[in-house]
Structure formats: structure tokens, C-alpha cells
N, C-alpha and C positions, 0 to 999 in steps of 0.2 A: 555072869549075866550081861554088863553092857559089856561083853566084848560076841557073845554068840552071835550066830547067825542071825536067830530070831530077832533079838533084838534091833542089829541090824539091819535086817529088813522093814524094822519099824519105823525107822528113822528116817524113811523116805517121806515118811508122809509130815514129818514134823513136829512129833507130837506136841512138846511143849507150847510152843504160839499157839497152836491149833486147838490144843485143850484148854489154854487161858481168854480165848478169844469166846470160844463155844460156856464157858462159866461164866464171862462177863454177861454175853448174854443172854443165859438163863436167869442171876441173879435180876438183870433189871428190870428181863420180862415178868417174872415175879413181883418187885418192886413198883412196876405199874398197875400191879392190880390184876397181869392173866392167868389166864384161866391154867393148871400146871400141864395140861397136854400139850396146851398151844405153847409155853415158853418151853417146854423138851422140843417141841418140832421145830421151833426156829433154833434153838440149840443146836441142835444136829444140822441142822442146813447150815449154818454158820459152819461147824465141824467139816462140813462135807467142802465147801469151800476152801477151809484152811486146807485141808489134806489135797483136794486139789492143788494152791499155789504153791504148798510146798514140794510136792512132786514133781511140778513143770519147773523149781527152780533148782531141783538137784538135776534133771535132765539136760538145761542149760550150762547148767555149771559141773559138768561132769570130765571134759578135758582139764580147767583150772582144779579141781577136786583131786583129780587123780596124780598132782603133784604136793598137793596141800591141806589136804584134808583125803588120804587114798581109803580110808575104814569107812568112806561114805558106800550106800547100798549101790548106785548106778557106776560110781565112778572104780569099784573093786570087781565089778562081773558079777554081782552078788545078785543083783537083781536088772534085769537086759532092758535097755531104754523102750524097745517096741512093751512088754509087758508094764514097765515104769507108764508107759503115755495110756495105757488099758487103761490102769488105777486113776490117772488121772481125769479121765472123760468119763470113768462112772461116778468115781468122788463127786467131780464137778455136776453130772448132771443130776446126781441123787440128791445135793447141796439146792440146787436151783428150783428143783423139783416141790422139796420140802416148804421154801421159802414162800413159792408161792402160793401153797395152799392159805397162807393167811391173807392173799389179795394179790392186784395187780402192781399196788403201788411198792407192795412188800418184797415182788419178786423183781420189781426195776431196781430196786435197790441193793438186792443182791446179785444180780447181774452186774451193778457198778462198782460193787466191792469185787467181784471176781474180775472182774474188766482193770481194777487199781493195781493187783495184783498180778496179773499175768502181763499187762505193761512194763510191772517193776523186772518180773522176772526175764521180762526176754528184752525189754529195751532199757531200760533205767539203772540198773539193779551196778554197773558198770562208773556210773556218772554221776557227776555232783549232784546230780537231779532227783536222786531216787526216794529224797525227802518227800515230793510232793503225791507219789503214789499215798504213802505212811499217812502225809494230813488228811488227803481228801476220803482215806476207806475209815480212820480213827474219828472222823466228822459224821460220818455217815454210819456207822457202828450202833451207836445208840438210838439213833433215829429207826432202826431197823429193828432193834430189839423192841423198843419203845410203841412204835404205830404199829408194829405186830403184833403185839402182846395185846391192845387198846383201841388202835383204833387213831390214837392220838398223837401228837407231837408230846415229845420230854417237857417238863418246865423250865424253867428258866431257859430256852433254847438261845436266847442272845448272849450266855454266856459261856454254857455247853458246848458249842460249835467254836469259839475261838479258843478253851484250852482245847478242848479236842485237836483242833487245826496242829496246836504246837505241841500236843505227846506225840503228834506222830513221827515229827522230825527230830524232835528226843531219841526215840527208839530207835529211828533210824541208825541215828548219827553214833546213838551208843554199842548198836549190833554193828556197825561199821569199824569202831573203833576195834571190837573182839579177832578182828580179821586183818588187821593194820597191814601188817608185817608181810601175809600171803599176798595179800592186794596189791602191796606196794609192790611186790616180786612178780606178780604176773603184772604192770603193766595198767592196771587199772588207774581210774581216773575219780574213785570215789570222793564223796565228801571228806572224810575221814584221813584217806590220804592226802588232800588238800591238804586241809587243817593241822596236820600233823596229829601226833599225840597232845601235847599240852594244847595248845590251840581248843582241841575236838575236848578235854577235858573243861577245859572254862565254860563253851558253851553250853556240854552238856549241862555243866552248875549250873550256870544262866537261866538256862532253860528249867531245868527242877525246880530254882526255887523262883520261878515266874509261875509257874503251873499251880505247884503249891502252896506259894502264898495266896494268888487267886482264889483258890478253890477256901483258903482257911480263911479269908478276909471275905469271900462271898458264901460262907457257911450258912445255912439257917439255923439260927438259933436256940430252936425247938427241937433238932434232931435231939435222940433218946440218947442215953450213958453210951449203948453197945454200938451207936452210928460214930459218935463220939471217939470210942477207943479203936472203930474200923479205919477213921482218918488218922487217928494218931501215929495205929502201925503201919500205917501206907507210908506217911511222912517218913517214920524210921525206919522202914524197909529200903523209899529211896536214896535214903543217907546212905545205910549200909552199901547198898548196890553202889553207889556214886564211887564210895571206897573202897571196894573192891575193883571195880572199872578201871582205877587208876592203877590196879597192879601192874607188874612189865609181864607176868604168868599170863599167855591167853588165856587158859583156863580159866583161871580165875577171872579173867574180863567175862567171859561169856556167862558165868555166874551173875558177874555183877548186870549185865543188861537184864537178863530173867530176871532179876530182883528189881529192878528198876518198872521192866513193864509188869509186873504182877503188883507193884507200886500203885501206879495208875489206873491196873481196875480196880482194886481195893478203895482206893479214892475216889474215882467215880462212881462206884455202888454208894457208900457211904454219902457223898455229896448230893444225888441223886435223890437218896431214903432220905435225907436230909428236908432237902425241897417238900419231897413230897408229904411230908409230916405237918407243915405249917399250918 
């Protein structure tokens, strides 16, 4: 199975990000309180998105791919970059579409999450820089689930928006790390190659348990047993993922980022249903 066609042709679209992004936020348009049509339609809008960025970043990355990643769908002949940019422009506008049915303010915001992303991928995605696409769509994430679902801003949004700010340069930095070695052979100039390996490791510590102690030290106290045990396996899932990230196996890196950003929405639903408990 993951080596078929099929499957590989699925891979264009990215599923994992795209399906953990599209869950995040359905859980919190739920967790606000909407209505369960409206948190499926910005779900999907969100999905439509993801599978957008991710398509226009195998499209860019399809000469580097086809020495370093060749079982990718564009960069093997598997699926032709003219049909790859198809998917992409209906992904993207079925994504756009959706979003705005729940207002104007809801579909500016998905416009700037696709505008973060398709920056990274065609200009950023190369350069130290590519953190800042990650903070400002990871900032704007919840806001989008949030005033979608309600109507309303998140609570505590003074504090929301600065971990936000820094999962996203986490995830960056640790999806960068999964690619160290290709990156550094073609030439890139990422964060990660910066940093090197141990370097791009410490921060990423750095970085987790700044996120996480935040979120466990700005906890509400009131959240239930089952919000309770959703941060705790967030915490141990990022541990896990931190230690596996540190493997020399790409493989095993690229595990360990998934585990890290599925970390983060576990934590933010939790923290979120937390707040909103009080």
C-alpha cells in the first residue's frame, strides 16, 4: 500500500498536515460552542487549503525531489505538474469558498493562511526565513476556527497568539531538521541547515518546553479529568517526538516532527476546552 500508485498520488496533497490542521479545527470549532455543519465547513475549508499548499510545494520542489525524495507523485512522472497546478486551484478555491461562507472576516483569514503558505512554498520554504510563514498561519489558525464557529475571538487570546506565534517556528524548524542532509546537498539555505543538527535540536527543546510549560503554568484549573489527560499526552507525545527527532534515521525524524505537531494540537484543544470551562 504506501508504495502503490494510489497512494502515491495521494501524497501530493499532503495528507498528514492537512488532515491534522483540518481536526484541529473542527475540534475547536466545536469547543466554541458551533453549530456541527458550520465546524465540518470550515474543516474542510481549512483541508482544501492544506491540500492546496501542499500541492504547489511538491510542484516547486519537484527538480530538488527528484534527487531526494524521487517516490514523490510530481517529481516521478506519477502525476504531471500541469494536472498537479489543476488540483491545486480547485483545492485552493473550493478551500476559500467554504471558508467564506461563515463571513467576510472568516474568509480574509483564510485567504491569509493560504497567502502564508504559498509564500513559504514558492519563496521562503529555501531560507532561514521560512519560520515566519509557520508563526503567522499557526497565530491565525485558531482565530479562524474560533470567530467561525461563534462569531467570536478565542479566550485568553493574549496568550493564545504568542504560543501560537512559537509552535509555528517549532514545526518549522523540526520539519526542517527531517530534511537536514537533502537540504544541505542541494544547496539550501534553511534554518535547520544553519543550525546544524544539535544546534536545530536544543532549540527545538527550547522551544517545546517554552510552549509547554506556558500552556501547563497558564492552565485553567477547572478544565475536567479528560481535558486534563488530553494535555498530559500532548506533553508525552512531545517528548516522545523530541526523541525520536533526535534520531541520525530520517525516517524516524519525520515521525518524530508528526508527533511533535500532533503534540500541539492536542495541547491547544485541551488548553482551549480548558479556558473555556471556567
Amino acid at each position: 500500500m504506501a508504495d502503490s500508485p494510489a497512494w502515491r498520488s495521494i501524497r501530493l496533497v499532503h495528507p498528514f498536515p492537512s488532515l491534522v490542521n483540518g481536526a484541529i479545527v473542527l475540534g475547536l470549532a466545536l469547543i466554541a460552542g458551533g453549530a456541527p455543519l458550520r465546524a465540518v465547513t470550515l474543516a474542510l475549508g481549512m483541508l482544501g487549503l492544506q491540500f492546496c499548499i501542499g500541492t504547489v510545494n511538491d510542484i516547486i520542489d519537484a527538480p530538488l525531489d527528484a534527487r531526494s525524495k524521487p517516490w514523490k507523485p510530481v517529481a516521478s512522472g506519477l502525476i504531471g505538474r500541469r494536472a498537479a497546478l489543476v488540483v491545486a486551484l480547485i483545492s485552493g478555491g473550493v478551500g476559500l469558498t467554504l471558508a467564506a461562507t461563515s463571513g467576510l472576516i472568516v474568509g480574509v483569514l483564510a485567504v491569509a493562511m493560504l497567502g502564508c503558505g504559498l509564500v513559504y512554498d514558492i519563496f521562503l520554504k529555501p531560507t532561514a526565513w521560512a519560520w515566519a510563514c509557520f508563526a503567522i498561519a499557526f497565530a491565525l489558525l485558531p482565530v479562524y476556527a474560533w470567530y467561525g464557529a461563534v462569531g467570536e475571538l478565542p479566550p485568553q487570546l493574549e496568550l493564545l497568539v504568542p504560543l501560537a506565534l512559537l509552535a509555528g517556528p517549532l514545526i518549522q524548524l523540526s520539519n526542517g531538521l527531517s530534511d537536514l542532509e537533502s537540504d544541505r546537498a542541494a544547496g539550501l539555505r534553511t534554518l535547520a541547515v544553519r543550525l546544524r543538527r544539535r544546534r536545530s535540536l536544543l532549540a527545538i527543546a527550547l522551544m517545546l518546553a517554552v510552549v509547554h510549560g506556558l500552556a501547563w503554568l497558564t492552565l485553567t484549573p477547572t478544565g475536567s479529568a479528560a481535558v486534563i489527560a488530553a494535555c498530559v499526552g500532548a506533553t508525552a507525545l512531545a517528548i516522545a517526538g523530541f526523541v525520536v527527532s533526535a534520531q541520525l534515521d530520517r525516517n524516524r525524524r519525520e515521525i518524530g516532527w508528526m508527533a511533535q505537531a500532533t503534540s500541539l494540537g492536542l495541547l491547544g484543544l485541551g488548553w482551549l476546552a480548558a479556558a473555556v470551562s471556567q
